[in-house]
C-alpha positions as MATLAB code, in Angstrom:
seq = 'XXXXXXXXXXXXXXXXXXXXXXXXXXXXXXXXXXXXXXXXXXXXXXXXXXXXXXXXXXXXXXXXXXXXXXXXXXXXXXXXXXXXXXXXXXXXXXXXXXXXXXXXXXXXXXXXXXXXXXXXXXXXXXXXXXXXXXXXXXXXXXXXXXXXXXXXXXXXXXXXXXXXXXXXXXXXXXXXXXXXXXXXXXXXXXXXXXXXXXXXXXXXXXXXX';
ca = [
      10.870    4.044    8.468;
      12.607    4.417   11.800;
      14.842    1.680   10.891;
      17.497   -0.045    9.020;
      14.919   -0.758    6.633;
      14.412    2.978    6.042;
      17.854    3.849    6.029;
      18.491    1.623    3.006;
      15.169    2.412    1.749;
      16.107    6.271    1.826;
      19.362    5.383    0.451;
      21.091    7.011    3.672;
      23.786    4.453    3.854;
      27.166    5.324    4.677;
      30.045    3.252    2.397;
      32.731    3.642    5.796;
      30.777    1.255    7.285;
      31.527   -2.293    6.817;
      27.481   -3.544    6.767;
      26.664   -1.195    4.381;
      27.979   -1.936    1.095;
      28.816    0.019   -2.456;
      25.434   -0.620   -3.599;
      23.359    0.488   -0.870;
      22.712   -2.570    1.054;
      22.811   -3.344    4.463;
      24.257   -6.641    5.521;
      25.566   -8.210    9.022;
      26.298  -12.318    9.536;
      25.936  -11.498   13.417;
      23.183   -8.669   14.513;
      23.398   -9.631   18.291;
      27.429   -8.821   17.807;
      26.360   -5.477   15.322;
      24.583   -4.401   18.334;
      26.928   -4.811   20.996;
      29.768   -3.287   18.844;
      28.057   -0.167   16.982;
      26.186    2.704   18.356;
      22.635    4.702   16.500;
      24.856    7.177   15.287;
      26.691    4.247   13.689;
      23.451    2.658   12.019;
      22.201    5.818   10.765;
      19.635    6.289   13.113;
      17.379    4.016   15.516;
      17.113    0.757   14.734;
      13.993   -1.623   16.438;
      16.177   -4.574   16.148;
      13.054   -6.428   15.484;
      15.275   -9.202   13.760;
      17.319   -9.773   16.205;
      14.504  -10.211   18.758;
      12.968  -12.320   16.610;
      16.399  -14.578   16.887;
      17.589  -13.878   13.727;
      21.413  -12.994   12.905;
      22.125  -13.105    9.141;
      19.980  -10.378    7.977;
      20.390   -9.001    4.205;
      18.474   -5.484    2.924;
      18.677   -5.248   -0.673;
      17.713   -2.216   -2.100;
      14.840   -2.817   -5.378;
      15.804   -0.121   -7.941;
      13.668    1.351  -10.445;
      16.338    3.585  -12.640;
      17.835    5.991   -9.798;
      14.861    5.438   -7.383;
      14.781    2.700   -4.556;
      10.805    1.273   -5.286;
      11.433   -1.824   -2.869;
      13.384   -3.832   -0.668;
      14.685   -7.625   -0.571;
      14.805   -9.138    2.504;
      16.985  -11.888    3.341;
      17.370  -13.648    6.946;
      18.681  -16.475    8.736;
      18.458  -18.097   11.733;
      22.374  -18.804   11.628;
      25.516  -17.031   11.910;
      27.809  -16.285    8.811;
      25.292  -17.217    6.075;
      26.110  -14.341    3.474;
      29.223  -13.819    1.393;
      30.997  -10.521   -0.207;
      29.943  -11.943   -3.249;
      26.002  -13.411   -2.294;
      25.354   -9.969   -1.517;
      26.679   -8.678   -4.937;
      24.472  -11.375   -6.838;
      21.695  -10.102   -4.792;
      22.248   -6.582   -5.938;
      22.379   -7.416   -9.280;
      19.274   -8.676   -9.565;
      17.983   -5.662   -7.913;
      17.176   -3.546  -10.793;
      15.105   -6.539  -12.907;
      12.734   -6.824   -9.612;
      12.532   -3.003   -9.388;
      11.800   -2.772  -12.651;
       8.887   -5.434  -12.524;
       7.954   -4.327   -9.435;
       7.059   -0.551  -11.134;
       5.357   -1.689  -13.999;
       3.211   -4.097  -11.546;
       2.137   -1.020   -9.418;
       1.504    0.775  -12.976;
      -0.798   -1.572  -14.488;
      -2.464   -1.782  -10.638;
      -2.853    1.783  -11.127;
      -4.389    2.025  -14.453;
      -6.310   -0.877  -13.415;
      -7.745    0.535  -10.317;
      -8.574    3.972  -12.456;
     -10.129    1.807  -15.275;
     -12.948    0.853  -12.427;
     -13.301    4.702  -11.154;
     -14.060    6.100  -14.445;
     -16.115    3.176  -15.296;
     -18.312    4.100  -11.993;
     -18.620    7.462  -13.437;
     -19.387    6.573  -17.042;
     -22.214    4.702  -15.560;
     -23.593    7.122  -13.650;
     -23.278    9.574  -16.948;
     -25.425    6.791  -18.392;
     -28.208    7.086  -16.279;
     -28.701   10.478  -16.224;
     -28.828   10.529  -20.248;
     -31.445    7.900  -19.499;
     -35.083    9.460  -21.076;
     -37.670    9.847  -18.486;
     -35.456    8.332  -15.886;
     -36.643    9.059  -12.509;
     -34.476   10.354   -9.757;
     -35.021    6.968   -7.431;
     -33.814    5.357  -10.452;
     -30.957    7.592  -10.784;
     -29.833    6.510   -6.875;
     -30.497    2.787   -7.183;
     -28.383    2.784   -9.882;
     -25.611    4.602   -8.223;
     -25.711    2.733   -5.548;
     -25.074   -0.089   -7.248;
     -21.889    1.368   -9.538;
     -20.244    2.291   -6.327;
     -18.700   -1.118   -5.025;
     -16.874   -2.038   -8.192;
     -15.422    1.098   -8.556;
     -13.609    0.268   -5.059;
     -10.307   -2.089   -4.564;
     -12.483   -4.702   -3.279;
     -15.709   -5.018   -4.436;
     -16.947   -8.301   -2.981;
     -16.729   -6.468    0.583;
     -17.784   -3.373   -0.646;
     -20.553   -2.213    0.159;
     -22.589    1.499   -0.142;
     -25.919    3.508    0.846;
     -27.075    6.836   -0.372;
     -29.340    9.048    1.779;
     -31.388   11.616   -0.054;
     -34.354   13.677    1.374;
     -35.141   11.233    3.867;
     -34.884    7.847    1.752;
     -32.833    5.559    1.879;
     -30.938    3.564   -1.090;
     -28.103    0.646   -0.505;
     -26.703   -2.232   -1.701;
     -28.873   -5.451   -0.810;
     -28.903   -7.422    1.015;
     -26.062   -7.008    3.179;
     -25.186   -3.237    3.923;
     -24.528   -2.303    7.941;
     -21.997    0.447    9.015;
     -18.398   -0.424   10.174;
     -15.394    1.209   11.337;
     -14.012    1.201    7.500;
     -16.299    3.477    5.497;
     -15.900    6.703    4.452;
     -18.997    9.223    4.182;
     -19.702   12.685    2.213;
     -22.214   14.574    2.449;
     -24.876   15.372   -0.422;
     -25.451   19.459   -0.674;
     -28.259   21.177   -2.975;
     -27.939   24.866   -2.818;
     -25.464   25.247    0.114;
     -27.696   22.519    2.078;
     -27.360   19.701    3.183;
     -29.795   17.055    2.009;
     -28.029   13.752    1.877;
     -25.238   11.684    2.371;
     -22.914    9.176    0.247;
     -21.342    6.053    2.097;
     -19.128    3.388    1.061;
     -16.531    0.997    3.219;
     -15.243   -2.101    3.442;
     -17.092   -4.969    5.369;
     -13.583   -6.065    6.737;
     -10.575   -4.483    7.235;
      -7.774   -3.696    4.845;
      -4.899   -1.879    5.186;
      -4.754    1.570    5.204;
      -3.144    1.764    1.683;
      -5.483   -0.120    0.109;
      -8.204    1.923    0.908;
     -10.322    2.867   -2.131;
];
């Protein structure tokens, strides 16, 4: 967050500052004149004047409130000088609080959602053990194949088991990549196994899992 998005995100704006306003926003009709006239110490910190590299010079951050906390930014930019208003930048702020709002309850239902699929992995494998007669192979396949859906993105996901020398994964398709996480299976303080699961592609690092 070494930026001017951070310093709005962290709500470290500073009201004697004419691009910051009195609801936490940052706002500038000219960043190639912001950064000829301010200083860091100005900004609140360092600023990677990525927009302005990127040849923009109306740039808007508009804090996304959830109650008291900032959950999300708005992002407004333009190619062209003097494009926001006093007031634009009040409307924007206003609607702040209905997109944090939705934006919370979005990442709660994603939330319950992605639990839903973790404790339906382990109901499954509760289901197999209670399984009569079930053999222990059986036991494995089956876990193996509970394991993808329980992650973010099953249609990539992909998972082997390693127990005593055999082998059990999902078919037909499972190789190792650089995006799979491994545990190792211990009976008695030893190891006899492992557990892997990853992605076939990669994701980012947040939506691991």
């Amino acid at each position: 967050l070494a930026c001017m998005c951070g310093t709005v995100l962290l709500q470290r704006t500073d009201l004697t500052k004419p691009f910051f306003s009195e609801g936490g926003s940052f706002w500038t009709n000219s960043t190639t004149e912001l950064l000829a006239t301010t200083t860091e110490a100005d900004r609140q910190g360092h600023t990677r004047n990525r927009c302005n590299r990127a040849g923009y010079e109306s740039v808007a951050l508009i804090p996304l409130r959830s109650g008291v906390e900032v959950v999300g930014l708005l992002q407004l930019n333009d190619r062209q000088t003097g494009r926001f208003t006093p007031e634009m930048i009040c409307f924007c702020e206003g609607l702040g609080p209905s997109i944090g709002v939705a934006l919370s309850r979005q990442r709660a239902e994603w939330a319950l959602q992605e639990r839903m699929k973790e404790l339906n992995c382990l109901y499954g494998i509760s289901a197999l053990l209670e399984l009569p007669g079930i053999s222990l192979e059986k036991i494995l396949k089956g876990t193996v194949r509970l394991l993808p859906p329980a992650w973010q993105y099953p249609k990539i996901t992909v998972a082997r088991i390693v127990f005593e020398g055999k082998t059990f994964q999902t078919p037909p398709r499972f190789r190792k990549t650089s995006w799979m996480m491994a545990r190792q299976i211990t009976v008695n303080d030893k190891p006899v196994g492992k557990v892997e699961v990853g992605y076939l592609e990669e994701q980012p690092a947040s939506d691991e899992g």
